[in-house]
C-alpha positions as CSV (number, residue, x, y, z in Angstrom):
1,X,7.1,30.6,0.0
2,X,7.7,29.0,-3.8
3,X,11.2,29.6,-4.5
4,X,12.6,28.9,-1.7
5,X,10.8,25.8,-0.4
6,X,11.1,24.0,-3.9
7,X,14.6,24.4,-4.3
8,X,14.9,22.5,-1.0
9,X,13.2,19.3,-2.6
10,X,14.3,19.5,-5.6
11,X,18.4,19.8,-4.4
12,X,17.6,16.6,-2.2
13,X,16.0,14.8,-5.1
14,X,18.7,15.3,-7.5
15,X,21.9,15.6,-5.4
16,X,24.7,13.3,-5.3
17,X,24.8,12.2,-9.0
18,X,28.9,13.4,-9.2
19,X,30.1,11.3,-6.1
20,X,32.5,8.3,-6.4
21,X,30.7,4.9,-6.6
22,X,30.4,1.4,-7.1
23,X,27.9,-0.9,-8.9
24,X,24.5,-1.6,-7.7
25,X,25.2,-5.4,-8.3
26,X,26.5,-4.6,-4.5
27,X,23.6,-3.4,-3.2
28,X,21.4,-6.0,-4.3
29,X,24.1,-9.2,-3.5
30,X,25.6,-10.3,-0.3
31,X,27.5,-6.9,0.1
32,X,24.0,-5.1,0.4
33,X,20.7,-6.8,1.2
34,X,21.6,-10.1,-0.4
35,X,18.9,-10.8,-2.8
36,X,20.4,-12.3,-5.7
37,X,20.7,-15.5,-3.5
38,X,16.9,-15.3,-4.5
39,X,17.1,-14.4,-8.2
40,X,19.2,-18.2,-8.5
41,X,18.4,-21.7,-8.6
42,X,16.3,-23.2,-6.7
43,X,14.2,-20.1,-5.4
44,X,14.1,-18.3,-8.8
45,X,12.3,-15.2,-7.6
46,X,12.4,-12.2,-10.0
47,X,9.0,-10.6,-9.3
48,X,7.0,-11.8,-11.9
49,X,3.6,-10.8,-12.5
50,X,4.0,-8.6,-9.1
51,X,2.7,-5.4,-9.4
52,X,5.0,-2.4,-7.7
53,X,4.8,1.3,-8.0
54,X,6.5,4.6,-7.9
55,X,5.0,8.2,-7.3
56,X,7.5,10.9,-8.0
57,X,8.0,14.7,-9.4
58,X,8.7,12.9,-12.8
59,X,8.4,9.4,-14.4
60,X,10.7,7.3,-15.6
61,X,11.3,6.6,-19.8
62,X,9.3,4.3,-21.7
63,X,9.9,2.7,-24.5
64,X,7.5,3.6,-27.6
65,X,6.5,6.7,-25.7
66,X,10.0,8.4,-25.1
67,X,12.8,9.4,-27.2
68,X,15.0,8.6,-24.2
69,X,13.9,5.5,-23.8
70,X,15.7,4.6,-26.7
71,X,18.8,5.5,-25.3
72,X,17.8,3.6,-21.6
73,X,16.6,0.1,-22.6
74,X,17.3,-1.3,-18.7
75,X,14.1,-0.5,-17.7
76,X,10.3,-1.1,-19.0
77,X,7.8,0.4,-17.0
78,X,4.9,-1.6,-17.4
79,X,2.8,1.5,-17.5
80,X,3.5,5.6,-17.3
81,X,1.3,8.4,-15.8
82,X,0.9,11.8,-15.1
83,X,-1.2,12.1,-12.1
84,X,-4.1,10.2,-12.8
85,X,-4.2,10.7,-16.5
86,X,-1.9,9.0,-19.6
87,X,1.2,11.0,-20.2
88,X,2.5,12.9,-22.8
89,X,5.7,11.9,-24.8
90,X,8.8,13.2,-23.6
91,X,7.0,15.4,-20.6
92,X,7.7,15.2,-16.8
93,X,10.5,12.5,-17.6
94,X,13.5,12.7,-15.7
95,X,16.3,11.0,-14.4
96,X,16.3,10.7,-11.0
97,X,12.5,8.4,-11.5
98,X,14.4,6.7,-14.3
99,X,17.5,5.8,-11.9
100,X,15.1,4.9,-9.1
101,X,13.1,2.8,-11.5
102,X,16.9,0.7,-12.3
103,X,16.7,-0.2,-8.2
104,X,13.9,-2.0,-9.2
105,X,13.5,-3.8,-12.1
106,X,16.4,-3.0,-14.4
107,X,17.7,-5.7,-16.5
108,X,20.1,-6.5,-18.6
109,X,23.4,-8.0,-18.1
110,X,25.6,-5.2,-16.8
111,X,22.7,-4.0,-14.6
112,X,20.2,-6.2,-13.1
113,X,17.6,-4.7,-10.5
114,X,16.2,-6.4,-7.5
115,X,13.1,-7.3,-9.1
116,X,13.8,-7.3,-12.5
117,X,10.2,-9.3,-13.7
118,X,8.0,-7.0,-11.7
119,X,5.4,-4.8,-13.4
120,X,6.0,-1.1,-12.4
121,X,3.5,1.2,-12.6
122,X,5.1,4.7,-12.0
123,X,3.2,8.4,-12.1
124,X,4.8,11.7,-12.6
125,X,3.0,14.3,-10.4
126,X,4.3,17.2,-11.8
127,X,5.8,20.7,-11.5
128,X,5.9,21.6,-8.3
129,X,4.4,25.4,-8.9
130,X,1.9,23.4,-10.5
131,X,0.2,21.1,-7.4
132,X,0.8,20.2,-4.2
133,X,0.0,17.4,-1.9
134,X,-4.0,17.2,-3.3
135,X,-2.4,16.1,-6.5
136,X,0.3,13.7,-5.1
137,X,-2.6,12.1,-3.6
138,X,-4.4,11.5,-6.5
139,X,-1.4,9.8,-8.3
140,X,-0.7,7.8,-5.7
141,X,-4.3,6.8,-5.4
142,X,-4.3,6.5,-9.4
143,X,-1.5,4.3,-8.6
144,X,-2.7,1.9,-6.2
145,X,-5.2,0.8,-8.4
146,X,-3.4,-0.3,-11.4
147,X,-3.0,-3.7,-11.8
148,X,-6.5,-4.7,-11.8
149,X,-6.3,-3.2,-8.0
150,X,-3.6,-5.5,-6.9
151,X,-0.5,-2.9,-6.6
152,X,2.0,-4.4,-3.7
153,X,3.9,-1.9,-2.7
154,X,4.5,2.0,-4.0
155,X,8.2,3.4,-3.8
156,X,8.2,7.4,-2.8
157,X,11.6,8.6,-3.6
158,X,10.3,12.2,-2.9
159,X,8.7,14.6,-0.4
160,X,6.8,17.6,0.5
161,X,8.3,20.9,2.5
162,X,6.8,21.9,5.9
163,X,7.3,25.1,4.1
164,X,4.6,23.9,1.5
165,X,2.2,22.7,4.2
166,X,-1.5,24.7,4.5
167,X,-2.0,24.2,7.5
168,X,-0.8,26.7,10.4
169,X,2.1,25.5,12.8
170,X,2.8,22.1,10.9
171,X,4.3,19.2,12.4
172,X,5.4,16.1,11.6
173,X,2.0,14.7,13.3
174,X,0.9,12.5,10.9
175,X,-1.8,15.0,9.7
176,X,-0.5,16.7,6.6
177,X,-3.0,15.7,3.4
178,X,-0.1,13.5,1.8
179,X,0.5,11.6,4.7
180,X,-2.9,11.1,5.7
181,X,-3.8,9.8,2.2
182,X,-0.5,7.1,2.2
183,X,-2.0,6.0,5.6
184,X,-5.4,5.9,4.5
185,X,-4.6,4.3,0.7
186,X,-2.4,1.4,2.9
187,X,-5.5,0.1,4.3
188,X,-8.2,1.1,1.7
189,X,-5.9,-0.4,-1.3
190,X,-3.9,-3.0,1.2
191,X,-0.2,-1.7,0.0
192,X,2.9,-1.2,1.5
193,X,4.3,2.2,1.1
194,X,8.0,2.6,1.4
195,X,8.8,6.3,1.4
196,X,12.3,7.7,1.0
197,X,13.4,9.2,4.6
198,X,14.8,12.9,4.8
199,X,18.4,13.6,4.7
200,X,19.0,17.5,4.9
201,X,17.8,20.4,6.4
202,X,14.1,19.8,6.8
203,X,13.9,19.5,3.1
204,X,11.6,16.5,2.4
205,X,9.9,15.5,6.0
206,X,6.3,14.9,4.5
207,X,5.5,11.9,4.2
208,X,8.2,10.5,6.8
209,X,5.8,10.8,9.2
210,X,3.0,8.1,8.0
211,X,2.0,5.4,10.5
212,X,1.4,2.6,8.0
213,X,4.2,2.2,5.7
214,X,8.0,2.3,6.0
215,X,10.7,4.9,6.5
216,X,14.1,4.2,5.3
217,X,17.2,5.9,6.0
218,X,20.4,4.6,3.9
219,X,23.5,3.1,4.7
220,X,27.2,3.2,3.2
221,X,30.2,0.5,2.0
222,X,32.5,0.5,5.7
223,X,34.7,-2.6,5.0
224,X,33.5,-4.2,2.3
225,X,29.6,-4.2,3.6
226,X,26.8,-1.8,3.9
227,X,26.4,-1.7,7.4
228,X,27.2,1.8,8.4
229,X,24.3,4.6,8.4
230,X,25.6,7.6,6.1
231,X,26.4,10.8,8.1
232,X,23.8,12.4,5.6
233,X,20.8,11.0,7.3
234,X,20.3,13.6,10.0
235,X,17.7,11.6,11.7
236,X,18.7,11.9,15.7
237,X,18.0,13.6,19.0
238,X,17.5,17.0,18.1
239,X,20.5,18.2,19.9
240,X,23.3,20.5,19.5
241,X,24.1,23.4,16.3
242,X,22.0,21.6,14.0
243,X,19.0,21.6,16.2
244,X,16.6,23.3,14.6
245,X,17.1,21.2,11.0
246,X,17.0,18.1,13.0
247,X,13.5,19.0,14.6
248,X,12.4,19.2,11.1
249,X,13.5,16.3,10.2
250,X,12.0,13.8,13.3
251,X,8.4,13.3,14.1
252,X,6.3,15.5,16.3
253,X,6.5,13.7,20.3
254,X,8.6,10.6,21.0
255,X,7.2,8.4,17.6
256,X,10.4,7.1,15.9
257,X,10.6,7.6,12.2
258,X,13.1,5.8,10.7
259,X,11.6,2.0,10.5
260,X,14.4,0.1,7.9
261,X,17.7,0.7,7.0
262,X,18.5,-0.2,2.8
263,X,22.1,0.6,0.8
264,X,21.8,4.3,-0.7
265,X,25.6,5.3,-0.9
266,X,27.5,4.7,-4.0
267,X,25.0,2.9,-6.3
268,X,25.7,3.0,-9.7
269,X,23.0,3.5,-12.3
270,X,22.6,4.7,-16.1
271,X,21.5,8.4,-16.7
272,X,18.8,8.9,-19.1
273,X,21.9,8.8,-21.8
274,X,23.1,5.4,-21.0
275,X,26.0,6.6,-19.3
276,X,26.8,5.3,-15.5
277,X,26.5,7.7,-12.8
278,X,27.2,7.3,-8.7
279,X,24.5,8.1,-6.7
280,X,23.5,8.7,-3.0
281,X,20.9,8.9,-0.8
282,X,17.4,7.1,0.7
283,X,15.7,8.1,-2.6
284,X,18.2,4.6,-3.4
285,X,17.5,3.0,-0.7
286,X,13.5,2.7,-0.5
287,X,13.4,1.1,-4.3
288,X,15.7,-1.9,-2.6
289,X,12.6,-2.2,-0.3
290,X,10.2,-2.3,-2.7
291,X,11.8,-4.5,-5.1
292,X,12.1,-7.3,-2.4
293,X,8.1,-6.8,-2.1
294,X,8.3,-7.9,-5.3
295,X,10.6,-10.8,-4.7
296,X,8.6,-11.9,-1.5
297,X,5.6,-11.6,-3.2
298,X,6.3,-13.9,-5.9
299,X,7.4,-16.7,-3.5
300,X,3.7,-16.4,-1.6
301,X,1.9,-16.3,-4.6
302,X,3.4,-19.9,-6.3
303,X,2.4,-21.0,-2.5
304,X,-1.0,-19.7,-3.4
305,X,-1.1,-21.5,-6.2
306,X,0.7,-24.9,-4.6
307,X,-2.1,-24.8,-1.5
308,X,-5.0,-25.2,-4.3
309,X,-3.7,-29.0,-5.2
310,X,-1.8,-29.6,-1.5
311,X,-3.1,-29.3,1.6
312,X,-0.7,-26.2,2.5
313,X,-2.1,-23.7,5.6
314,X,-0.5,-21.0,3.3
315,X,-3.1,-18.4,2.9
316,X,-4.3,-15.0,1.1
317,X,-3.0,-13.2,4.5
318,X,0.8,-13.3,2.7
319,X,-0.7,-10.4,0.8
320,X,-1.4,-7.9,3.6
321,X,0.6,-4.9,3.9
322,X,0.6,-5.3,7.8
323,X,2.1,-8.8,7.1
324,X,5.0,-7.6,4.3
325,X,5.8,-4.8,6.9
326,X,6.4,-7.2,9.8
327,X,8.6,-9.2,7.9
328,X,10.8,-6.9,6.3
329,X,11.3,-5.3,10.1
330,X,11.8,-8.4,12.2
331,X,14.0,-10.1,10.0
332,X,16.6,-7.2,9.7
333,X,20.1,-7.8,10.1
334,X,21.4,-6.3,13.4
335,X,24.2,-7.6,15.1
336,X,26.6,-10.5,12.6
337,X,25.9,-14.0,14.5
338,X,28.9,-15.7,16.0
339,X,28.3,-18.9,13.7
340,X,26.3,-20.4,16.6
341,X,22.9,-19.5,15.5
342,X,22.4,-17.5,19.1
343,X,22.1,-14.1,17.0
344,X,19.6,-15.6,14.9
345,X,22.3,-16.3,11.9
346,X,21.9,-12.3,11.4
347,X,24.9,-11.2,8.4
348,X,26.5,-8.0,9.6
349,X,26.8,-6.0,12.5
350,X,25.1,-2.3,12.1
351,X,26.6,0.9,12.9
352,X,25.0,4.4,13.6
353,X,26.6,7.5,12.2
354,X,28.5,7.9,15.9
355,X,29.6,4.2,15.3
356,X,26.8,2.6,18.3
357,X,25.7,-0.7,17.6
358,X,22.5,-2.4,18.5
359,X,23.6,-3.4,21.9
360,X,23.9,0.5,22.8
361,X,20.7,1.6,21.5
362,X,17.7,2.9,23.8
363,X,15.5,1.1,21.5
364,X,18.0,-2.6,22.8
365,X,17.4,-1.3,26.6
366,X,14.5,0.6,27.0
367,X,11.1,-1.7,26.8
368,X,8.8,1.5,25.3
369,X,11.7,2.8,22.7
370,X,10.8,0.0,19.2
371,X,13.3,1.6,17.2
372,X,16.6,2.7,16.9
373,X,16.4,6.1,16.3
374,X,19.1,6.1,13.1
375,X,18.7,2.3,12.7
376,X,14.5,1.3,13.1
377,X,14.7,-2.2,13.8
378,X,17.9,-2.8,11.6
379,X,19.3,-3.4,7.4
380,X,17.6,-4.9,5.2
381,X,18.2,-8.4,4.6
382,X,16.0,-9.8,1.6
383,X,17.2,-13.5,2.3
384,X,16.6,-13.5,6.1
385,X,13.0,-12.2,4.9
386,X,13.1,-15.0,3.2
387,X,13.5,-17.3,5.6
388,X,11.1,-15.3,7.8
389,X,8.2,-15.3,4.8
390,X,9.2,-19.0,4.3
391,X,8.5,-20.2,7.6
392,X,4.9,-19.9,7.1
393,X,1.6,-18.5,9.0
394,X,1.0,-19.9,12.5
395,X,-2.4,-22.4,12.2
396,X,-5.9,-21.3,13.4
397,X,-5.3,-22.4,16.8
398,X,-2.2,-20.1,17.3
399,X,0.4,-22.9,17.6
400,X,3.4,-22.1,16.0
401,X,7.1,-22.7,14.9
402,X,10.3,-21.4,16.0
403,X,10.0,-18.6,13.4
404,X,6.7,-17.7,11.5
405,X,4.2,-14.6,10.6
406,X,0.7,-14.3,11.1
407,X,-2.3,-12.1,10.1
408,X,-4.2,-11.9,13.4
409,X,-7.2,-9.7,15.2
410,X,-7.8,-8.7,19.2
411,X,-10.3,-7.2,21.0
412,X,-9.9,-4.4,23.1
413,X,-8.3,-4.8,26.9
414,X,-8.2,-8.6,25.6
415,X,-5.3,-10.4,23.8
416,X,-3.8,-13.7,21.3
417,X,-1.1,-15.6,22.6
418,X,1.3,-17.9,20.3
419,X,2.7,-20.8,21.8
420,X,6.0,-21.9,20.8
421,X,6.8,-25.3,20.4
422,X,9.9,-26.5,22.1
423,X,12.0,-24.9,25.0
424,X,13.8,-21.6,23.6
425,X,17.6,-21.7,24.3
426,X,19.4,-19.8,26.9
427,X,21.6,-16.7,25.4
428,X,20.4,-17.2,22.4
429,X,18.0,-14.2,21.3
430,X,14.2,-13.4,20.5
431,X,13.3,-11.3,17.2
432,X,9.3,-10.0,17.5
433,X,7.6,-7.6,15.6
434,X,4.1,-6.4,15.9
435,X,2.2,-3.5,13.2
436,X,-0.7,-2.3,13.1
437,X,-2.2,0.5,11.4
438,X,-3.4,4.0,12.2
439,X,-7.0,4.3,11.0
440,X,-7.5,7.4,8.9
441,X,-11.1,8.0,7.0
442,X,-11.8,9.5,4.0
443,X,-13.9,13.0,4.0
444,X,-15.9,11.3,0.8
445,X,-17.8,14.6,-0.1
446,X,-19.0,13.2,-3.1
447,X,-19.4,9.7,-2.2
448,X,-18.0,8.3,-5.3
449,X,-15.5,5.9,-2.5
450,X,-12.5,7.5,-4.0
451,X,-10.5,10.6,-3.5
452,X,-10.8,14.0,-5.5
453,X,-9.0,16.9,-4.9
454,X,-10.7,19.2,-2.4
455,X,-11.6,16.3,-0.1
456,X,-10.3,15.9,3.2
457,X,-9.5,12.7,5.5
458,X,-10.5,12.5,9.3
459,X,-7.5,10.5,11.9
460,X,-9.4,8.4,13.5
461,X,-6.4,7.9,15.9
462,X,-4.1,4.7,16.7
463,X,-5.2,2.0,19.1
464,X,-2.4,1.2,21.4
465,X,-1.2,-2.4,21.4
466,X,1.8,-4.0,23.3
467,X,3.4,-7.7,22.6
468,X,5.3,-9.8,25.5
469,X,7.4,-12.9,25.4
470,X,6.4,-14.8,28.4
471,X,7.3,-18.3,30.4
472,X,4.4,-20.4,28.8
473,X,2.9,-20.7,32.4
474,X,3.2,-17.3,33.5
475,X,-0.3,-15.3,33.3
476,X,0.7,-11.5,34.2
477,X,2.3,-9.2,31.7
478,X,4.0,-7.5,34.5
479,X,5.9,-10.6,35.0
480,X,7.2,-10.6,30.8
481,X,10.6,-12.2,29.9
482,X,10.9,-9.1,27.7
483,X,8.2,-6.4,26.2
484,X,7.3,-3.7,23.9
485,X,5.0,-1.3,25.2
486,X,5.4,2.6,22.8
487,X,2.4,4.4,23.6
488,X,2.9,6.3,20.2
489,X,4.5,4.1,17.4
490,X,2.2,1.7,15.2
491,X,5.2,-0.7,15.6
492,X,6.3,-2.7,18.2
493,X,9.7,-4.5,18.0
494,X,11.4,-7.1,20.4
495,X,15.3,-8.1,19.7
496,X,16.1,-9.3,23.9
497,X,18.3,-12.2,25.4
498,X,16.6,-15.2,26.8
499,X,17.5,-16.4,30.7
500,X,16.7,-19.2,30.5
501,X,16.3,-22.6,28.3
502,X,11.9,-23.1,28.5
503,X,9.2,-22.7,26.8
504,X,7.9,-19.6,25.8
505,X,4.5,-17.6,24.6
506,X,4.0,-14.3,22.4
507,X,1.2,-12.2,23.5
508,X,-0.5,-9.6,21.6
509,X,-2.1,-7.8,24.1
510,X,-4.6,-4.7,23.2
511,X,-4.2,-1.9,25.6
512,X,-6.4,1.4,25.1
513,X,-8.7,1.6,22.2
514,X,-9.1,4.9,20.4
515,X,-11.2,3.7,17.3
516,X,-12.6,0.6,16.9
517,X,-13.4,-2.6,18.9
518,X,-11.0,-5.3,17.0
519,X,-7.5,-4.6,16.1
520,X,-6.0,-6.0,12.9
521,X,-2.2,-6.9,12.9
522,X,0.7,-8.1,11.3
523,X,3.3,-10.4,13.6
524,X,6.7,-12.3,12.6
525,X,8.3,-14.1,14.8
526,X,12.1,-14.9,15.1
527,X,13.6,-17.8,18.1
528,X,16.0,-20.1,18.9
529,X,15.7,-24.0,19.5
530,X,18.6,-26.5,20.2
531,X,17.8,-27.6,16.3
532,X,18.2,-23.5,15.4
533,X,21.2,-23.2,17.1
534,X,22.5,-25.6,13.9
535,X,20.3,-24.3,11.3
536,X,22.4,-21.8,9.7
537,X,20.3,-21.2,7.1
């Protein structure tokens, strides 16, 4: 099982260091997800004092610890690990964790990451003839509790083998150890996870398939842009010769994976020698997620800080995993706006591998398909998050603005509604996205509230929720404007024309309970009123 199965991770992790390339300064500006708009004047976002991680086979360098560090000076890891314990010098370094590291928080002035003042905390899991999935877990738990327990997101630029997995017949259920413990550290340490999708013959599938986080696939330069998913992402309908690899690939039953799409071809990083190489893939692409935690992050935090002297309705719900999640997703770039604000000012127009757009995706037309199945709700756009995070958290009483986020709760076979404002324009479009997460329990044997290897978690299942966008006066869901209604995704994502210039409502309604009573979620908000239509941004 060894040889075979480890070779498969380990050519996926490491490949596409030789191909031609360009800088990341790309990726990161208005060519990629366009968040050094953010690192300028006024915003000033760089991450600081935002606590990030990154769980991988091997760390990246540090310096005082690491001969190579001396050599690599673009990145300074606030702390190193291996597993759960301090490393030793110059072991389980490597440079794939140093170039993912770069993504993040590089910085100096040929190479600046995307959050180049964040604290990374990053742990080395080691050899993998050594461990297995028990002892990923417990760096990653190690992990989320660094930063006196306030860790905002973790970056997994790696993955487990089917072919490693214990239990008979696996899938890509959600039920593998790994995944189970991402889902279950999300809520237990409240951090967004942002895992590195698979790209190549069911290599690295585990964790892809967690409920609470985010799976990226990665896009490629087409014209100047990244707006093109890379052939190398073999996420799609498990069709055709290279069936039985795609099945590994895609979750088990009709759950989408892929939730974000991030630049991952052609980024150019230093090597552990301080040369520049050209890499591919979604190991790339995750860390531009992450970083823009940081960046985010940041921005709610001085708002934190601004609402003790003002009297701001910005509150401690910016920090919730459930809330960074719904964000990132619903403010995605899909389609590039005509300049009249209709398409929500969006930057560039996506295309799948097969060259589909958003328009001719099931996930556009089909009311229980969230995400595209190569796309998830679209790219990564860190200033249209931005704007989305900016907008601010609708007030107690549910009224809201045009565009907004809040932290909400509903009670079985019961529902919230958001009213908004002012009368929502005809042809223009709606961006709505609802997360919740999957409730997984620790097996705490020892009852020590933490995990140790040899303990087991329990899936408590996924209540089902649905959101609508209704005519304000209208009652029935039946009767919706537009809906999302997945009875198997923890997402659900709205991107639909409206008919007709009125106003509107968002309703959270909760369908079928399968664990508890009251449903925590995360919900942004994207519209269109005659003053949007002018507002570009």
């Amino acid at each position: 099982m060894g040889r075979k199965a480890i070779w498969l991770i380990s050519s996926l992790v490491i490949s596409g260091f030789v191909t031609p390339a360009i800088a990341l300064h790309d990726s990161i500006g208005k060519k990629g997800v366009n968040a050094r708009r953010l690192h300028q004047a006024p915003y000033n976002l760089l991450g600081r004092k935002i606590g990030i991680g990154q769980v991988e086979v091997g760390r990246p360098v540090k310096l005082g610890k690491d001969k190579a560090a001396n050599s690599l000076k673009a990145i300074s890891p606030q702390a190193v690990f291996y597993r759960n314990e301090p490393p030793k010098p110059d072991k389980n370094v490597d440079d794939h964790a140093s170039m993912v590291a770069q993504v993040m928080i590089a910085k100096n002035k040929y190479l600046q990451g995307i959050a180049p003042e964040a604290e990374l905390y990053a742990s080395a899991v080691g050899s993998l003839n050594e461990g297995g999935q028990a002892q990923e877990c417990l760096a990653t738990q190690h992990i989320a509790q660094q930063n006196s327990d306030d860790i905002r997101a973790i970056n997994f630029s790696f993955g487990e083998s089917l072919e490693r997995d214990e239990r008979d017949n696996a899938k890509l259920d959600g039920k593998a150890l790994l995944t189970s413990c991402i889902d279950w550290s999300a809520r237990q340490h409240d951090v967004l996870y942002v895992i590195a999708g698979n790209q190549g013959k069911g290599g690295i599938p585990i964790p892809t398939d967690n409920f609470n986080g985010i799976t990226t696939a990665y896009t490629t330069k087409r014209e100047g842009k990244f707006n093109k998913v890379d052939f190398a992402n073999l996420s799609a309908l498990p069709e055709g010769i290279g069936r039985s690899f795609i099945k590994k690939e895609i979750n088990f039953g009709i759950r989408r994976a892929i939730s974000l799409l991030a630049p991952g071809g052609q980024i150019s990083v230093y090597n552990q020698k301080g040369k520049s190489e050209k890499v591919n893939g979604t190991s790339f692409a995750a860390p531009h997620i992450t970083g823009a935690v940081a960046l985010l992050q940041e921005y709610g935090d001085n708002r934190l800080l601004q609402n003790k002297s003002q009297s701001s309705t910005w509150s401690i719900d910016s920090r919730r995993h459930e809330v960074m999640k719904a964000v990132l997703l619903n403010s995605a770039d899909k389609i590039a706006d005509r300049g009249d604000g209709l398409l929500l000012n969006m930057e560039r127009t996506l295309l799948g591998e097969k060259n589909h757009d958003w328009f001719d995706s099931d996930a556009y037309q089909n009311p229980r398909v969230p995400l595209d199945i190569q796309m998830g709700t679209g790219h990564l756009n860190v200033w249209r998050a931005y704007q989305q995070f900016s907008a601010g958290q609708a007030t107690k009483d549910k009224s809201v603005d045009v565009m907004g986020w809040d932290y909400g709760k509903v009670a079985a076979n019961s529902y919230q509604e958001y009213y908004l404002p002012q009368p929502l324009v005809a042809g223009s479009h709606a961006a709505i996205t609802l997360v919740w997460d999957r409730l997984v329990m620790l097996n705490d044997f020892n009852r020590n509230q933490q995990y140790d290897v040899g303990e087991t978690f329990r899936d408590r299942g996924l209540n089902n929720l649905d959101v609508y966008l209704l005519p304000v006066e209208e009652d029935s869901n039946m009767r919706n404007t537009c809906s999302s209604s997945s009875p198997e995704d923890s997402v659900e994502h709205i991107f639909c024309p409206i008919p007709t210039t009125e106003r509107y409502k968002i309703r959270v309604y909760y369908r079928h309970q399968f664990n508890k009573p009251v449903q925590p979620y995360g919900l942004a908000w994207w519209t269109v009123n005659k003053q949007g239509m002018r507002d570009e941004g």
